[in-house]
N, C-alpha and C positions, 0 to 999 in steps of 0.2 A: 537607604536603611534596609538590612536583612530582613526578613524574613523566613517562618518556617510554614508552609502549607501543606495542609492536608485535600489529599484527592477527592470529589467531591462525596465519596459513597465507599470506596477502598481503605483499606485501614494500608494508604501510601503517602508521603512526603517527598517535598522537594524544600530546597530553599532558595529561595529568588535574593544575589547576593549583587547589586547593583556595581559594586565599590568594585568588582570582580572584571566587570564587565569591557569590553573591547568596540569600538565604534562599527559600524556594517562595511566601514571600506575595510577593515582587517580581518575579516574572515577571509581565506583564501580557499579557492573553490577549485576541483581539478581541472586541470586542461585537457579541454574534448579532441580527442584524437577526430584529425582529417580525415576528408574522402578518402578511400584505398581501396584499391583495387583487391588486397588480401582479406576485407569482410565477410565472414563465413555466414554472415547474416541477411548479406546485401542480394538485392534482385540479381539474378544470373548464376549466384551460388548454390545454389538448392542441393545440387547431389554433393557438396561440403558436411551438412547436415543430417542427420536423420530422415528417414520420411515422414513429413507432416501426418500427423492425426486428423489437424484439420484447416482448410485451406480457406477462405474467406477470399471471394473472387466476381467480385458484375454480381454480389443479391445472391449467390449461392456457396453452402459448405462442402468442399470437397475432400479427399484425398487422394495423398502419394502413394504410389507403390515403389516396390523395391528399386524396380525397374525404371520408372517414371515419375517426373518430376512438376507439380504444376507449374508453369511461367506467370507470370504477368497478375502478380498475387497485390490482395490487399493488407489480408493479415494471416501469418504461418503460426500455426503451433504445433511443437513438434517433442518428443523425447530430449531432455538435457541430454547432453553428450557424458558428462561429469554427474551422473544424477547420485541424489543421497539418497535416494529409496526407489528399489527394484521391484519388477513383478515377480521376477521366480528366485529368490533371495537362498543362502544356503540355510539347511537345518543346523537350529545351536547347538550345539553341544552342552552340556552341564559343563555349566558356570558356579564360583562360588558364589556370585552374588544375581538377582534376577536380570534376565536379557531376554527379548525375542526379535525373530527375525525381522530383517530390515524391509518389510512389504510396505508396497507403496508406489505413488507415480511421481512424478518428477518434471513436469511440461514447460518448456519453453514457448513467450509468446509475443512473437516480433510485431514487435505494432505499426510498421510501415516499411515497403522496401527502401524508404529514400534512406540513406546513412545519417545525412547530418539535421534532419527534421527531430521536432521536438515536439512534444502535448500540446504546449503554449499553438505552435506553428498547424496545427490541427484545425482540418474546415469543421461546419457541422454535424455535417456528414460522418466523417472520418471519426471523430470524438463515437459519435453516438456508436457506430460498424463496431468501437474497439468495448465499449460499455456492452454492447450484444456480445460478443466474443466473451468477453468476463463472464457476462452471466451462461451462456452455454456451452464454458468448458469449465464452469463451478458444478452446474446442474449435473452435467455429465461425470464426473469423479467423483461428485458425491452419492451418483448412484447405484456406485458398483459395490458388491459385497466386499467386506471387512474396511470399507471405509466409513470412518468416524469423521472426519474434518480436514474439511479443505485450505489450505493457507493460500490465499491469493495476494501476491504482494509486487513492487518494482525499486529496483536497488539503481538508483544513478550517480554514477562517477563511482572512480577507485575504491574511495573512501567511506562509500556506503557501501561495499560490497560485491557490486560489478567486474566481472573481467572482460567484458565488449564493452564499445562506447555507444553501439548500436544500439537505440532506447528498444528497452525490452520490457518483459512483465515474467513473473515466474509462478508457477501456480504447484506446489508439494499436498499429494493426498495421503492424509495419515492413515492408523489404523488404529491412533489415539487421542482422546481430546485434550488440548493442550490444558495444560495445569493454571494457566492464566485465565481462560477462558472459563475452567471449572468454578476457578476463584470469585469470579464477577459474576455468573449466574447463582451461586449460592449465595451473593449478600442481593442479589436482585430478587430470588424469591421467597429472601426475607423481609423483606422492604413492603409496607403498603400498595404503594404506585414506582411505575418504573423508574428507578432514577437519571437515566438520562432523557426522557420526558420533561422530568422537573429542573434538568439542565438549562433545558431546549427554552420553559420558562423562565428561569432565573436570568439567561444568557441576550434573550431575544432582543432586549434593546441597551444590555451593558455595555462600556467600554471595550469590552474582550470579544464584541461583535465584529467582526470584519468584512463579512458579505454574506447577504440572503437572495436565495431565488424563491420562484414560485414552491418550489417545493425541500429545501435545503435551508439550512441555516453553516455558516465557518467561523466559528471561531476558537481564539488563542486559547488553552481551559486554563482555568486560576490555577492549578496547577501543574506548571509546564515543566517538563523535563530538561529539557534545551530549548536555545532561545527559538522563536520564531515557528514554536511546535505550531500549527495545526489541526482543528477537529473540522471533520463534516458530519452533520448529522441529518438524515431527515427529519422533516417537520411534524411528520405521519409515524404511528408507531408499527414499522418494519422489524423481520427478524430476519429476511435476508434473501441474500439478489433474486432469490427464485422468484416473489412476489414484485417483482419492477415491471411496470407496464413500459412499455416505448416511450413515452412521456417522463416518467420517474429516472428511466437511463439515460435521457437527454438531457436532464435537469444534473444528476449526479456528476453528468459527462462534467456539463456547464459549470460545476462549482470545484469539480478537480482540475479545470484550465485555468480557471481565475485565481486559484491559490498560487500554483505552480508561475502562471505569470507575474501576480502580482511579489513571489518570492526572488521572481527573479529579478523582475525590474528594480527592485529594492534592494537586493543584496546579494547579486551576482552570480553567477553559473555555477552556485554550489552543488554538492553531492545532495542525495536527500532518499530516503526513504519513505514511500507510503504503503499501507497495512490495512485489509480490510478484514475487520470483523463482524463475525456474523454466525448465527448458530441454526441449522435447516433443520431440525427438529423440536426448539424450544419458542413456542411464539411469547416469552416471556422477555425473548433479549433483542435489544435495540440496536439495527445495523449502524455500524458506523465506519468514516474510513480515518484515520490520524497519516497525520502528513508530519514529518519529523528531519528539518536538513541539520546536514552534518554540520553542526557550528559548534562542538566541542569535543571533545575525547573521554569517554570513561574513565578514570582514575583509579586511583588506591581506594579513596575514598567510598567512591559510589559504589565498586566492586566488593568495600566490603559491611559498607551497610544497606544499600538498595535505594539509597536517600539520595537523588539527584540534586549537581549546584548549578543552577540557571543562574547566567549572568545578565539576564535581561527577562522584566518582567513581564509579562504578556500585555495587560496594558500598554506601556509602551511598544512595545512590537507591532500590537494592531496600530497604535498611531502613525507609525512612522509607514507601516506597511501601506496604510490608507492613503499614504501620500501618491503613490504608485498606483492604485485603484481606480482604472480606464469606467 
């Protein structure tokens, strides 16, 4: 039976269209390119790259110089090579319509030398090393002048975005806040209490629960966009990474493995995008991260009313996902 839903606090829609819908062995997910020798990402390649910003290496942050390369790394961030926002950008010229310049950074952030490791495939340790790196290359870009908002996000497979197979993360510092962002703090502080607070209670013991740690709650939201979406939210009302004790990033580490595992055990080495949100100067807004795999294509449709068709409705999706749930 269709459905039309509304987002829990956005004036947004999806429709959950079951009859639509495709079983988890037909989604087809891209095929991860091998070990190669030609990875511009992989240990040994370093002078292929930029020089890292910052090096993560045995408990200390380092960097490269022009000249010099560090070896034997745990985690590199470094300038895109393709980046979409520069430091020293050209002056615009009058336009008939408003533009400014393309100011901004653009950071690449290789989460492991090994090529074919994966989140899932991630020790303690290493989870928690890459959740410090998030927060102290967030903190850092967001405290340079003319920066407004940090986008920290990870595109895997083709099909979400990616041109390496090398798992990576990508971090864009603007010099504006995005228009979605502006959207949802203005119906947040029109709102009595925060609403995703009252998510967090509504959510806590529904069907669309998927997994809780000490400090996290995951689940599907009634209003998913594509199948098998996604939300982490903490349990505590955070506004963002800057406030994460070592605890709070080990907890966050812990509930972005378990999704990304239990995504995969259940439905295959698909593409996926995750997205964190979060706003460093409104303690009004509630961090969160959405986890989103490619298991459909934008269309005519959605592209021209903004109204996503989910073939599968969250409810189910946490069941079947739960089945998978170590």
């Amino acid at each position: 039976m269709s459905q039309i839903r509304k987002h829990y606090f956005l004036d947004e829609y999806c429709i959950i269209a079951p009859g639509r819908g495709k079983r988890p062995s037909d989604y087809l997910g891209d095929v991860l390119e091998k070990e190669t020798s030609d990875c511009v990402f992989c240990k040994g390649h370093e002078e292929k790259t930029p020089p890292a910003t910052a090096v993560y290496k045995e408990g200390q942050i380092l960097q490269d110089s022009e000249k010099f390369r560090i070896k034997d790394w745990d985690i590199r961030c470094f300038p895109n090579l393709y980046p979409a926002l520069i430091q020293n950008p050209a002056k615009v010229s009058n336009t008939e319509f408003q533009a400014m310049e393309g100011y901004g950074f653009h950071e690449v952030i290789v989460e492991t030398p090994k090529h074919s490791r994966q989140i899932p495939d991630f020790s303690d340790n290493e989870i928690l090393l890459l959740m410090k790196a998030y927060k102290e290359q967030v903190n850092y870009y967001q405290s340079l002048e003319k920066i407004k908002y940090v986008s920290l996000f990870k595109n895997k497979g083709e099909r979400a975005g990616a041109s390496i197979a090398h798992t990576h993360s990508q971090l864009l510092a603007l010099p504006v806040m995005p228009p979605t962002l502006k959207r949802e703090i203005q119906t947040i502080k029109s709102s009595e209490t925060c609403p995703y607070c009252n998510i967090l209670v509504k959510e806590y013991g529904s069907n669309r629960l998927l997994y809780r740690n000490e400090e996290f709650i995951v689940i599907a939201p009634y209003c998913s966009k594509v199948p098998y979406e996604l939300w982490i939210l903490p349990q505590r009302h955070i506004h963002h990474i800057s406030d994460f004790t070592d605890d709070l990033l080990r907890f966050l580490g812990d509930a972005i493995q378990v999704s990304l595992s239990v995504l995969s055990n259940s439905i295959g080495d698909l593409p996926y995008n995750y997205m964190f949100y979060q706003l460093n100067d409104d303690p009004e807004y509630h961090f969160n991260v959405k986890i989103q795999p490619v298991t459909s294509i934008a269309a005519g449709f959605e592209k021209n009313t903004g109204i996503y068709i989910n073939t599968m409705a969250p409810e189910k999706a946490v069941e079947q996902l739960k089945t998978n749930l170590l």
